[in-house]
C-alpha positions as CSV (number, residue, x, y, z in Angstrom):
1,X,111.6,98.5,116.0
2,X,113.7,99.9,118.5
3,X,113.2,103.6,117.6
4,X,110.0,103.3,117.9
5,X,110.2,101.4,120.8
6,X,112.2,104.6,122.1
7,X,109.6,106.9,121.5
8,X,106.6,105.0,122.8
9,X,108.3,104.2,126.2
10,X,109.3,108.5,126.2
11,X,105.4,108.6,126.3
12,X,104.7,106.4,128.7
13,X,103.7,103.4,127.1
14,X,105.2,100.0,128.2
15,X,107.0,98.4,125.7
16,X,107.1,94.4,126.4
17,X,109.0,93.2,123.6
18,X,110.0,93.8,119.8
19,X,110.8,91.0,117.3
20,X,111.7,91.4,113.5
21,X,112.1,88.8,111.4
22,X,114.0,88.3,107.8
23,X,114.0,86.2,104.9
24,X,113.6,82.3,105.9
25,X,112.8,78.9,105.3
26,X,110.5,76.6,107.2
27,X,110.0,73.5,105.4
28,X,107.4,73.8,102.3
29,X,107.0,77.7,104.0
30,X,109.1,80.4,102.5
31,X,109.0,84.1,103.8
32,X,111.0,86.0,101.1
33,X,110.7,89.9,103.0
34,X,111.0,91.0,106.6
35,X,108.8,92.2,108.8
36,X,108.4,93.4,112.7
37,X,106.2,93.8,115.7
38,X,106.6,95.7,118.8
39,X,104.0,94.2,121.5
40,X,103.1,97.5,124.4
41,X,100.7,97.0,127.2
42,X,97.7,100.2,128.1
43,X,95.5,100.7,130.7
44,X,95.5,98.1,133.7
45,X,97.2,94.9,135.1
46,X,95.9,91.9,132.9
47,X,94.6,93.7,130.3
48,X,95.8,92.2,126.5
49,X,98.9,93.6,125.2
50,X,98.2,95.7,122.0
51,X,100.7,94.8,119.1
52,X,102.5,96.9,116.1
53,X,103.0,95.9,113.2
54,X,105.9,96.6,110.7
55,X,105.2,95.2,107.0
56,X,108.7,95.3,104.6
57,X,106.2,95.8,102.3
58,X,103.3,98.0,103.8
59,X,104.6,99.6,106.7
60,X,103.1,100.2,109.8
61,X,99.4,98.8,111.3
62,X,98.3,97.9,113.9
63,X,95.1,94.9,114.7
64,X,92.0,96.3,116.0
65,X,88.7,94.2,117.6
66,X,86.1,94.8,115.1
67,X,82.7,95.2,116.0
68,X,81.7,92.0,115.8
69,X,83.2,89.4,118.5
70,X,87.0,87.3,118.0
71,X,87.3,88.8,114.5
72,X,90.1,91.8,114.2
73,X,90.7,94.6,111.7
74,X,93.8,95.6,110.0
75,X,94.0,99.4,110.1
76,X,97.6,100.7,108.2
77,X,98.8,104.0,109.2
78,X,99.5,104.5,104.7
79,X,102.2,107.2,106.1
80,X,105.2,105.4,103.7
81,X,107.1,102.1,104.5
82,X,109.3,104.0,107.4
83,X,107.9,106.7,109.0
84,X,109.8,108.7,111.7
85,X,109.4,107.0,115.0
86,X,107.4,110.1,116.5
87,X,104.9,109.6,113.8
88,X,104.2,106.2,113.6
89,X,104.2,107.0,117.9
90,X,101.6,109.5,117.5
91,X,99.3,107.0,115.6
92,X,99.9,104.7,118.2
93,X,98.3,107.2,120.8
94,X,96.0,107.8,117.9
95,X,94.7,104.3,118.1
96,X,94.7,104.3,121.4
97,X,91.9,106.7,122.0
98,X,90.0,106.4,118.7
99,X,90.4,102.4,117.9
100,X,88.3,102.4,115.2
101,X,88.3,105.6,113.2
102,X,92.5,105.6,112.9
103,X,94.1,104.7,109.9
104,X,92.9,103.1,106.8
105,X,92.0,99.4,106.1
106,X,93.0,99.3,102.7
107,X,96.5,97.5,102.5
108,X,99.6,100.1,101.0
109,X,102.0,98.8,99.0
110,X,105.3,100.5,98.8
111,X,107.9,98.1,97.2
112,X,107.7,94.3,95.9
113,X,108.8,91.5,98.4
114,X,112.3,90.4,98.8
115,X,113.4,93.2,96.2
116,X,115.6,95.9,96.9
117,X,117.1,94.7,100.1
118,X,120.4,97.2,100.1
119,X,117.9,100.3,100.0
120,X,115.7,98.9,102.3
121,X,118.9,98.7,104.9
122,X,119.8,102.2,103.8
123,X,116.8,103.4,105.0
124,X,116.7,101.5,108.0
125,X,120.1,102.8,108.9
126,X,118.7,106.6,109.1
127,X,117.2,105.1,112.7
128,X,120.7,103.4,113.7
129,X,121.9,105.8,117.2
130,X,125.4,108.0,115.8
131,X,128.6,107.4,117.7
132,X,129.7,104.8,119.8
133,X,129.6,101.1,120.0
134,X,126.7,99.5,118.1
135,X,123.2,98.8,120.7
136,X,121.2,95.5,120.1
137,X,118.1,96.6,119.6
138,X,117.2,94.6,122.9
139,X,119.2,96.5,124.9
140,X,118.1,100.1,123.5
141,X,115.1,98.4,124.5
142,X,116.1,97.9,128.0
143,X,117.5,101.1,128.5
144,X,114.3,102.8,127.3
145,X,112.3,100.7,130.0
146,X,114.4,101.8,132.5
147,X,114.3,105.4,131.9
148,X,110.1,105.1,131.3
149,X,109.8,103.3,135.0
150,X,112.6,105.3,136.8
151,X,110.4,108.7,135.6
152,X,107.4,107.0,136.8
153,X,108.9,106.9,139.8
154,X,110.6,109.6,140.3
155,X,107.4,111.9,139.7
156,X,105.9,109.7,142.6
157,X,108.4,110.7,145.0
158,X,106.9,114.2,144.2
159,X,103.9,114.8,146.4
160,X,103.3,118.7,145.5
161,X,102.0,117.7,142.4
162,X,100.0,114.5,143.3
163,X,96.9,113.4,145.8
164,X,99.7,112.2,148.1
165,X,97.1,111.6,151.5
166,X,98.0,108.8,153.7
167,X,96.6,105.9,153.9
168,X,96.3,102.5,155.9
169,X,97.3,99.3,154.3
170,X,97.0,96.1,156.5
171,X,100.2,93.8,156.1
172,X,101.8,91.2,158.1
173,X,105.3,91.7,159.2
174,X,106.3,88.6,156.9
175,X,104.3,90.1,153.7
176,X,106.5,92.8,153.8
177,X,109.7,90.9,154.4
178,X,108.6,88.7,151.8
179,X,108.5,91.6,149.5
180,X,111.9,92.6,150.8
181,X,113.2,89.0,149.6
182,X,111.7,89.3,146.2
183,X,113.1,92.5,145.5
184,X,116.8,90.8,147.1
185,X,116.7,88.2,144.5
186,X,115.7,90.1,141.4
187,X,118.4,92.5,142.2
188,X,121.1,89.7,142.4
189,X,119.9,87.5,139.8
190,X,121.8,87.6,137.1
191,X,118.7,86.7,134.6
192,X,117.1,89.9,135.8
193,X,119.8,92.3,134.9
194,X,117.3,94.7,133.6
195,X,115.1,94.7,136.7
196,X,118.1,94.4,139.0
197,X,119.7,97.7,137.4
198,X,116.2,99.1,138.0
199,X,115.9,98.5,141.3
200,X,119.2,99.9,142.1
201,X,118.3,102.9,140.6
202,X,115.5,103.6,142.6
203,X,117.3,102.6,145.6
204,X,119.7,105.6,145.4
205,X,116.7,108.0,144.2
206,X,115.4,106.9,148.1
207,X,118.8,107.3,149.6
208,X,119.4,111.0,147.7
């Protein structure tokens, strides 16, 4: 999840959050494999995240709208149960542009589930960063956010290369102060580490 998580956010595509899951017990419910999803958000503000899908057993797909209204299509990316990350981020894009004629529908199956657990984890190891101490896979995740929104605004803060014409914005004097207070908080709050570190960041790209 957090490979690929990498890669989407190196091509600009918000990442809002990953979860994997292994073999558990609820009750009467049994899940005996593993399985993932990485949820990334396109085009504008309030628009539904789109979701990933990692199958232990089928690999990667992701869940379409289908032509006819509140039903969805599965469409797998059948490219083997761990693709490299830039793959399985190219069919992403894929999806993105062309919802409906990516991928297959037909479900791939590439081992049995709950079997084979130690060369499962082999494989998933290949995708484990060299060197160093280990990374949760949250906080590769956070770092890769970072990087995505500091480049975002970094080529902002590049006019030559953008329609940078000025424009008028009516605000109050407290609107903007309010603003000022927001960003205060989120820096200093310690349950915002991620945006705090963030803001910092862009804070000294201002001040260079």
């Amino acid at each position: 999840m957090a490979a690929v998580s990498e890669e989407l956010s190196s091509r600009d595509i918000a990442v809002n959050l990953i979860r994997s899951i292994g073999p558990y017990q609820d009750g009467d419910y049994r899940f005996i494999d593993t399985e993932g999803d990485i949820s990334f958000s396109v085009g504008n503000l309030g628009q539904p995240n789109q979701v990933l899908h990692w199958s232990g057993i089928s690999g990667w797909c992701t869940e379409l709208e289908a032509v006819e209204p509140f039903r969805e299509r599965t469409r797998w990316m059948c490219a083997g149960l761990l693709p490299h990350p830039i793959d399985v981020a190219t069919y992403c894009e894929a999806v993105m542009s062309n919802r409906l004629g990516v991928g297959r529908e037909q479900t791939p199956v590439y081992r049995n589930a709950g079997e084979n657990f130690p060369e499962l984890l082999e494989l998933l190891s290949n995708y484990i960063p060299e060197g160093g101490f280990p990374i949760s896979p949250s906080d590769r995740l956070i770092e890769a956010r970072q990087e995505m929104y500091l480049r975002r605004i970094t080529e902002l803060t590049r006019p030559s290369k953008l329609d940078d014409r000025l424009i008028s914005v009516a605000l109050r004097k407290h609107d903007l102060q309010v603003t000022v207070e927001l960003l205060e908080y989120a820096k200093i709050s310690s349950s915002q580490v991620e945006l705090a570190n963030l803001i910092q960041e862009v804070i000294d790209l201002f001040r260079e």
